[in-house]
C-alpha positions as CSV (number, residue, x, y, z in Angstrom):
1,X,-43.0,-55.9,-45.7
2,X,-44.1,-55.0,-49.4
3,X,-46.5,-52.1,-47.7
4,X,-44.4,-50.3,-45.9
5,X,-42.6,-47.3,-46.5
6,X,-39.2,-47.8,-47.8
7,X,-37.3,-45.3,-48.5
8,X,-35.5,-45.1,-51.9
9,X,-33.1,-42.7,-51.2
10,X,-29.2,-44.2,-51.4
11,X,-27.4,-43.8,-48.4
12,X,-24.4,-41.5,-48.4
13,X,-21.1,-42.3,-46.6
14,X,-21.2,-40.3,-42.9
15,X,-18.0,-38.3,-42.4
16,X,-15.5,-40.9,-40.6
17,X,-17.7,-43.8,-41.4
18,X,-17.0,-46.4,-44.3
19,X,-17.3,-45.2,-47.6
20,X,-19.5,-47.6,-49.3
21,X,-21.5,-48.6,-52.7
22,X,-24.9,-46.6,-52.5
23,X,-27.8,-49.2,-51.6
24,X,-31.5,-48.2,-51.4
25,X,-33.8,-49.5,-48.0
26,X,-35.2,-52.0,-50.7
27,X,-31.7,-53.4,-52.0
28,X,-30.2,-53.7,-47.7
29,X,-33.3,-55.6,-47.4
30,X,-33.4,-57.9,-50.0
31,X,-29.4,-58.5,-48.9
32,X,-30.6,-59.5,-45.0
33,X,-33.0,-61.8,-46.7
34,X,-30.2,-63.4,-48.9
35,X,-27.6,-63.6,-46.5
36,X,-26.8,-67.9,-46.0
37,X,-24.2,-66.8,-43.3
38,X,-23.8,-70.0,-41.3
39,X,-21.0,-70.2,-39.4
40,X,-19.1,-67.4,-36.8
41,X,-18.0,-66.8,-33.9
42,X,-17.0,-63.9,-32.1
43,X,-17.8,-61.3,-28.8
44,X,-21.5,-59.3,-28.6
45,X,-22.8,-56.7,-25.8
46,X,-26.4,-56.4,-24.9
47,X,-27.4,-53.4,-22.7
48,X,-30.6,-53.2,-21.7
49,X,-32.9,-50.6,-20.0
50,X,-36.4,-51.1,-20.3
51,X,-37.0,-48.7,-17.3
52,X,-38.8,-52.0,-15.2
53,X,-38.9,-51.3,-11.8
54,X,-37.6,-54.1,-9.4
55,X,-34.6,-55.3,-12.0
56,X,-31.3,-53.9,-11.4
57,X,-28.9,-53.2,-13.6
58,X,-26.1,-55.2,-11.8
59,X,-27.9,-58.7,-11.8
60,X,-25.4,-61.5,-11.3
61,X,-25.7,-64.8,-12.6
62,X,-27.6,-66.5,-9.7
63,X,-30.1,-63.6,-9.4
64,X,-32.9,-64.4,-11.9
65,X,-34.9,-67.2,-13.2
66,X,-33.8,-69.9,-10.5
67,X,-30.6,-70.4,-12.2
68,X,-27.3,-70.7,-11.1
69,X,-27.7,-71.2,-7.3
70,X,-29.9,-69.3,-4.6
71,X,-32.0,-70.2,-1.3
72,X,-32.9,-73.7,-2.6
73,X,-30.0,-74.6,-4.4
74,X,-30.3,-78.6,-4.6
75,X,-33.8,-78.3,-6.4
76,X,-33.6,-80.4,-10.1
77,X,-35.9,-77.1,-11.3
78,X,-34.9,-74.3,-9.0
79,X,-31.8,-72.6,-8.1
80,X,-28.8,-74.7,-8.3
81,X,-30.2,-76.0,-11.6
82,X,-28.7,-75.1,-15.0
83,X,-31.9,-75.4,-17.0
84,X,-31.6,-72.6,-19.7
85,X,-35.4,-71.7,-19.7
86,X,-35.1,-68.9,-17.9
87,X,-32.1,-67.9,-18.7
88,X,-33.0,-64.6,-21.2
89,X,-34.3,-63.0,-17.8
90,X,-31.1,-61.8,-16.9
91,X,-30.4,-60.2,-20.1
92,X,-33.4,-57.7,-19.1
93,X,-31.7,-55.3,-17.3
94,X,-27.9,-53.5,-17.3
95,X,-25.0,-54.9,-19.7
96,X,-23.9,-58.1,-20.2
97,X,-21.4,-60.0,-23.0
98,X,-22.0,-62.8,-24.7
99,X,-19.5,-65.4,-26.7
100,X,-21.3,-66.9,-29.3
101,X,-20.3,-69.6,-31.8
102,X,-22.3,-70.9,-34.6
103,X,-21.5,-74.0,-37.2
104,X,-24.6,-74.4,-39.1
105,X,-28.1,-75.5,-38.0
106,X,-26.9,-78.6,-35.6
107,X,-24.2,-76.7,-33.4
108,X,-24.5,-73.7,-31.5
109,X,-23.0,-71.9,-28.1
110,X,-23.7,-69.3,-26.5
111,X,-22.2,-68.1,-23.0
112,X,-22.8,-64.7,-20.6
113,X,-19.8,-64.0,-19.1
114,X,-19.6,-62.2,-15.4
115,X,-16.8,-61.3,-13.1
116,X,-17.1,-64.0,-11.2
117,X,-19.1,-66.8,-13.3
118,X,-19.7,-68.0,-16.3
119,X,-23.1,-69.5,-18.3
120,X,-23.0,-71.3,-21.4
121,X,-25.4,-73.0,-23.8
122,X,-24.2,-75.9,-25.9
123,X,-26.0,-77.5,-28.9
124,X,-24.3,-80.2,-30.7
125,X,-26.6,-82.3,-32.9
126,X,-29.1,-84.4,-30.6
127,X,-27.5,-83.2,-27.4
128,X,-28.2,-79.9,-25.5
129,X,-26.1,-79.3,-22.5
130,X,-25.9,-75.7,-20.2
131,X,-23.1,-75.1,-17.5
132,X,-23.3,-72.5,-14.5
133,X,-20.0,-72.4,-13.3
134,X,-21.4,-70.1,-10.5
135,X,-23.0,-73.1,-8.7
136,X,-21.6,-76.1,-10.6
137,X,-24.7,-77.2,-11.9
138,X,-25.3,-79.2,-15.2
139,X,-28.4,-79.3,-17.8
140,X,-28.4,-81.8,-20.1
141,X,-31.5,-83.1,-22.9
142,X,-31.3,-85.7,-26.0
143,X,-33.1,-84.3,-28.9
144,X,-34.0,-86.2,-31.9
145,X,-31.3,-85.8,-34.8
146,X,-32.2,-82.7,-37.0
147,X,-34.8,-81.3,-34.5
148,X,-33.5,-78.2,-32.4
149,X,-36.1,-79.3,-29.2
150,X,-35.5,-80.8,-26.6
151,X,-37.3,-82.9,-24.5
152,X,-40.7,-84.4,-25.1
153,X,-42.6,-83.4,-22.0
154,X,-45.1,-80.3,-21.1
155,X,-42.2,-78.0,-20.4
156,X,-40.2,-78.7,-23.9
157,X,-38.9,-75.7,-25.9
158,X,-36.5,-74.5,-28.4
159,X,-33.2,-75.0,-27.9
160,X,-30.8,-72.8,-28.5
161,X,-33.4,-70.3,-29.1
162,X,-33.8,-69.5,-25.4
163,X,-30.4,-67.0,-26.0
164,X,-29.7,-66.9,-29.6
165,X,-32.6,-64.3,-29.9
166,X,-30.9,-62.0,-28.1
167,X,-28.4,-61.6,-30.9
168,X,-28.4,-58.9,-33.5
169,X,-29.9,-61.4,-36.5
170,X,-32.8,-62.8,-34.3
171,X,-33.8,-59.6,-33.3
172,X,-33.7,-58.2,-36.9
173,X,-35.7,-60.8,-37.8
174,X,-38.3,-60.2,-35.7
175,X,-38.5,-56.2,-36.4
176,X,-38.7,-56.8,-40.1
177,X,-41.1,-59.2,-40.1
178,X,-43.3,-56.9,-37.8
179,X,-42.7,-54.1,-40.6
180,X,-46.2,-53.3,-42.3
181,X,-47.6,-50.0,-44.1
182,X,-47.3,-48.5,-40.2
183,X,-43.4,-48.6,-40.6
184,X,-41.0,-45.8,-42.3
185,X,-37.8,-48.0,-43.8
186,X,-34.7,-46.0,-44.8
187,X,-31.0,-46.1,-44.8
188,X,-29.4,-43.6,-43.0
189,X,-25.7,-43.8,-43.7
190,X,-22.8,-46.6,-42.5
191,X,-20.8,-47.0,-39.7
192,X,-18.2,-49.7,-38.5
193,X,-19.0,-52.4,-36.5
194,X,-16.5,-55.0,-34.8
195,X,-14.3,-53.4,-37.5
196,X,-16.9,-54.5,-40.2
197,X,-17.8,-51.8,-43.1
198,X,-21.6,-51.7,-42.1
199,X,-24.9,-49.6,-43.6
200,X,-27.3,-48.3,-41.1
201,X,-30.8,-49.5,-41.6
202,X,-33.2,-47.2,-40.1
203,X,-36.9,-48.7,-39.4
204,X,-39.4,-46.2,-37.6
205,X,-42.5,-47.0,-36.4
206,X,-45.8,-45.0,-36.5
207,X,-48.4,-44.4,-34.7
208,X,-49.4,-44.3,-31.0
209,X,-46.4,-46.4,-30.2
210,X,-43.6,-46.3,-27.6
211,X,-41.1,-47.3,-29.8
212,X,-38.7,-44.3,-31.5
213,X,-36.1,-45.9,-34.2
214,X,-34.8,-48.7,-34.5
215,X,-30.9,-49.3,-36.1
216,X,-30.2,-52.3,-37.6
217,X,-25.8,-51.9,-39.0
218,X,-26.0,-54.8,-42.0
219,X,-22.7,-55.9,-43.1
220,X,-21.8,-54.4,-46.1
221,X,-19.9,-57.6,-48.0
222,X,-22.4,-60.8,-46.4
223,X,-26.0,-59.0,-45.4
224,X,-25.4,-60.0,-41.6
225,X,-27.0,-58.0,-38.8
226,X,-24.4,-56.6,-36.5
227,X,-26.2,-54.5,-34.5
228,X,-29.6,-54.0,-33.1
229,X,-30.1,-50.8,-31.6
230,X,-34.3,-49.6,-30.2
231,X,-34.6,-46.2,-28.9
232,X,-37.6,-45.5,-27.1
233,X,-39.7,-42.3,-28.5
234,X,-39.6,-40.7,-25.2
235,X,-35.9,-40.2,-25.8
236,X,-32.8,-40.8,-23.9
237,X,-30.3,-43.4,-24.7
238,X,-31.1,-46.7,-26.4
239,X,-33.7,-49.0,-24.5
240,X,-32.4,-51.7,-26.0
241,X,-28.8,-52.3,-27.9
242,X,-27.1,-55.8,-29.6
243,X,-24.2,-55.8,-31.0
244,X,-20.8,-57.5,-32.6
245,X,-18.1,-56.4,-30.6
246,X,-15.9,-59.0,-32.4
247,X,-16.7,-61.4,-35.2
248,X,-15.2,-63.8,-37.0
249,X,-17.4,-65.6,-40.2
250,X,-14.6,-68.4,-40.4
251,X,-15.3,-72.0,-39.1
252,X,-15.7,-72.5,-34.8
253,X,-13.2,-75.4,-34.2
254,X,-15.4,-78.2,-33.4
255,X,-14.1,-78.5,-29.9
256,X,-16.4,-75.7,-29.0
257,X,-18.9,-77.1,-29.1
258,X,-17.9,-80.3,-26.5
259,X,-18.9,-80.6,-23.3
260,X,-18.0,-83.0,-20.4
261,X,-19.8,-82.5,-16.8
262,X,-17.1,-80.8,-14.7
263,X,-15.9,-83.6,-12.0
264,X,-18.8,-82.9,-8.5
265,X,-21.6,-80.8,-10.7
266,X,-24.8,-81.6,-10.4
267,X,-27.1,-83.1,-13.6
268,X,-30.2,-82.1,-14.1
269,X,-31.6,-84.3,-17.1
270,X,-34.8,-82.7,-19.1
271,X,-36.4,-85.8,-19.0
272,X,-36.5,-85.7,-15.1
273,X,-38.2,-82.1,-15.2
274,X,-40.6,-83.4,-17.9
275,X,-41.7,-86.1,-15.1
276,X,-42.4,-83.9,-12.3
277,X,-44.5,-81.7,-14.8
278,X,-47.0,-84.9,-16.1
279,X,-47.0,-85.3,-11.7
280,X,-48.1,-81.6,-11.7
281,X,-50.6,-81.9,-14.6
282,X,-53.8,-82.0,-12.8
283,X,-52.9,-78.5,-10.8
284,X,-51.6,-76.7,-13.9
285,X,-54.9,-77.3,-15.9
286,X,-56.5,-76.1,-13.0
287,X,-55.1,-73.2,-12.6
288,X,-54.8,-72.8,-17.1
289,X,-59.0,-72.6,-16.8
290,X,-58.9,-70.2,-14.4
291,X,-57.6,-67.7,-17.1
292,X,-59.6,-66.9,-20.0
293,X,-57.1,-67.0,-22.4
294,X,-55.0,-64.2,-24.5
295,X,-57.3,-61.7,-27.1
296,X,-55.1,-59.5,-29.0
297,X,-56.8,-55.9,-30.0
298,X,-55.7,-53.7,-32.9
299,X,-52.7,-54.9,-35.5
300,X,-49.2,-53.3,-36.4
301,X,-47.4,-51.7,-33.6
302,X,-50.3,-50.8,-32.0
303,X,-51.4,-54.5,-31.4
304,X,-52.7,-54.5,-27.7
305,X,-52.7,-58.2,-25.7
306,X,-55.7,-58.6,-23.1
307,X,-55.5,-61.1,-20.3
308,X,-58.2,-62.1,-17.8
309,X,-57.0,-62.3,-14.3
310,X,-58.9,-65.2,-12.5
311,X,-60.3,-63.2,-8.8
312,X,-60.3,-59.9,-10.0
313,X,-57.8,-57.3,-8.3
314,X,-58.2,-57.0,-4.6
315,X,-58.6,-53.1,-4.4
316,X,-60.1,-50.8,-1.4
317,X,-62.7,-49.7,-4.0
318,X,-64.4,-53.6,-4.2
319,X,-64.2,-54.4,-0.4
320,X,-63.8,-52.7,2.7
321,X,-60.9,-55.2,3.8
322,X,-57.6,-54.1,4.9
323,X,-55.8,-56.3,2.6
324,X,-57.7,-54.5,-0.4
325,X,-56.8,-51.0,0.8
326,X,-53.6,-51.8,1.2
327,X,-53.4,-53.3,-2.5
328,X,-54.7,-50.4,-3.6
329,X,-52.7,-48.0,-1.7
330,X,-49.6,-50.0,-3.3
331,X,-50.7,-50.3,-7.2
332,X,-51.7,-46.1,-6.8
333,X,-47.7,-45.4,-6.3
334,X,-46.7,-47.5,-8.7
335,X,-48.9,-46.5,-11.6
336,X,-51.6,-44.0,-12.7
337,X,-55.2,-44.4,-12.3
338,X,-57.5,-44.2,-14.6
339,X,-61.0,-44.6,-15.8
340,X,-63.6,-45.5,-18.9
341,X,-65.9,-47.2,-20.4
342,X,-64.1,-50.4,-18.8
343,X,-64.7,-49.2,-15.5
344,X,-61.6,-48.0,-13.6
345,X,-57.9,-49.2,-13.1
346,X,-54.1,-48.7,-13.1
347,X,-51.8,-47.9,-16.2
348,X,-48.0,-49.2,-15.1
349,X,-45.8,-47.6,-17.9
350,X,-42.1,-48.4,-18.8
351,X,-39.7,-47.1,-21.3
352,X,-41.1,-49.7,-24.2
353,X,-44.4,-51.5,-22.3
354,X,-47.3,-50.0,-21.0
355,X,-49.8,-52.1,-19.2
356,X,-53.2,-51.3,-18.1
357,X,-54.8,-53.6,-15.0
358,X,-58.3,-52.8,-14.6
359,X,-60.2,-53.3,-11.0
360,X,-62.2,-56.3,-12.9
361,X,-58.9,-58.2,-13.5
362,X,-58.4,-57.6,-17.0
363,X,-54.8,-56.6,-17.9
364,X,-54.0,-55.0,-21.7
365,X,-50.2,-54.6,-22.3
366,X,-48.7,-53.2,-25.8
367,X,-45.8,-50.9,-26.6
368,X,-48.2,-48.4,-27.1
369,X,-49.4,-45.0,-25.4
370,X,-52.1,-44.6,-22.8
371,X,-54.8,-43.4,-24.5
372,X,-54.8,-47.2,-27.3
373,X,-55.0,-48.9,-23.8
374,X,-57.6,-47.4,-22.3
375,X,-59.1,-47.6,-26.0
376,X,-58.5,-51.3,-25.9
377,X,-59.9,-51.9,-22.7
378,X,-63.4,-49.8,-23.9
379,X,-63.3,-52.1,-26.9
380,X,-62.7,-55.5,-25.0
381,X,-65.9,-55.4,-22.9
């Protein structure tokens, strides 16, 4: 964080926003970093549009991940199963809110509310449960006392982790620990959030990247992150945008976070899960040698991720076969081809991720331009 450039400037009051204490970049940082804020609960919105083809905007509950019913409801891992792994999927597309509560490092909650259903994560010291009122399904894990995992078995990850990144702190986190002497750091004014007096922290990365400005609002009294807002540099509205609608920094009552099994819902225990995965061991190391493993390419923003595609790419170009013209026909609508020192292939782009597949197999994926793939492709042979 020390080499990037951080603007010194104060920030002045906007006209209609708060009118607050001048700060520099350096000082709002230094406050985020200082900030013990433990316990609050309170409303956040999260719209997303990452310009992905294939994910709508209107996404229910039961539509991603396998979670929260489906075709094969009745599955322990599948649809009908409250397991939270997947759960962040659904946040990738449209707008959805979020009820959050935290009490310190031991109890957490987080749910999405719909129209029609209802999600929620509960951690509350060693035990992790998730609801889906949609299908009346259960999760439930023991963790050891003071240790936010859950389970023990191949398929073990953070809990609550799986949804508390989407909110406006995580995220913050994560930009300004990505910050280097490729990022621009600023203040640009203060605004009110979830009728909080807030600054605006403005963080601007350079480079060949497909990432405009990002807005972090920062509390102005505790150093808290209200909102998260990412703006793609191609323009247009926000790509990605977090924030308080409410908040509340007093203490959650401690009935939020119990949980009973609603009377008929199915239980799915982690421990069950982590069974079927040691049955399923011998196939899943199969199939982890048949990729070569994840190079990364470049540093900073323009950090490029290379993945080797066991097979190749079944394209017109390598065979004469019908299925391979017709793969081909189908990956030339979708994307544009392409060629180098890599050979040829396809470059897929979105509003923050581009991704280049070459006919070899190889795919490089970075929020970066065309030209730093096909670079990174020329480089990885």
């Amino acid at each position: 964080m020390a080499a990037a450039t951080i603007g010194l400037v104060p920030a002045l009051a906007n006209t209609g926003d708060p009118d607050l204490p001048k700060i520099t970049a350096e000082e709002l940082i230094a406050k985020i970093a200082a900030s013990d804020t433990q316990q609050l609960s309170g409303s956040v919105k999260i719209s997303t549009d990452l310009g992905i083809p294939g994910l709508s905007a209107g996404s229910s509950l039961g539509g991603f991940g396998g979670l929260g019913g489906g075709d094969h409801e009745g599955s322990d891992d599948g649809p009908g199963s409250a397991a939270p792994q997947a759960k962040l999927t659904e946040l990738a597309a449209g707008s959805h809110t979020l009820r959050v509560a935290f009490d310190g490092p031991e109890k957490q909650r987080v749910s999405i509310i719909e129209d029609a259903a209802e999600y929620s994560l509960i951690h509350n010291a060693d035990q992790v449960w998730a609801y889906d009122s949609g299908s009346n399904s259960v999760y439930h894990a023991t963790a050891p006392k003071h240790d936010r995992s859950y389970g023990k078995g191949k398929q073990a990850e953070k809990l609550p982790k799986d949804l508390t990144d989407a909110t406006p702190q995580e995220l913050a986190k994560k930009v300004l620990a990505a910050a280097d002497d490729t990022t621009s750091v600023s203040v640009d004014g203060t605004a009110k959030v979830a009728g909080r007096d807030a600054y605006q922290l403005k963080i601007t990365p350079q480079g060949d990247t497909t990432l405009g400005d990002i807005r972090i609002a920062v509390d102005a009294d505790n150093g808290v992150p209200l909102k998260f807002t990412l703006a793609p540099k191609s323009g247009g509205k926000a790509a990605i945008e977090v924030g308080f609608t409410k908040v509340d920094f007093g203490k959650p009552k401690a009935s939020t976070f119990d949980f009973t099994p609603p009377k008929g819902a199915k239980v799915t225990e982690q421990k069950d899960l982590d069974r079927k995965a040691d049955k399923a061991l011998p196939h899943a190391e199969l199939d982890a040698k048949d990729l070569s493993g994840l190079n990364v390419i470049g540093e900073g923003w323009g950090t490029v991720a290379k993945l080797k595609l066991p097979g190749g790419v079944p394209t017109g170009e390598q065979g004469d076969s019908d299925e391979g013209a017709v793969a081909q026909q189908f990956l030339d609508k979708l994307g544009d081809k392409v060629k180098g020192d890599f050979g040829s292939g396809t470059v897929f782009s979105t509003r923050l991720v581009n991704a280049l597949l070459t006919d070899d197999g190889a795919v490089y994926v970075g929020a970066v331009g065309k030209d730093t793939l096909i670079e990174a492709a020329n480089a990885g042979k």
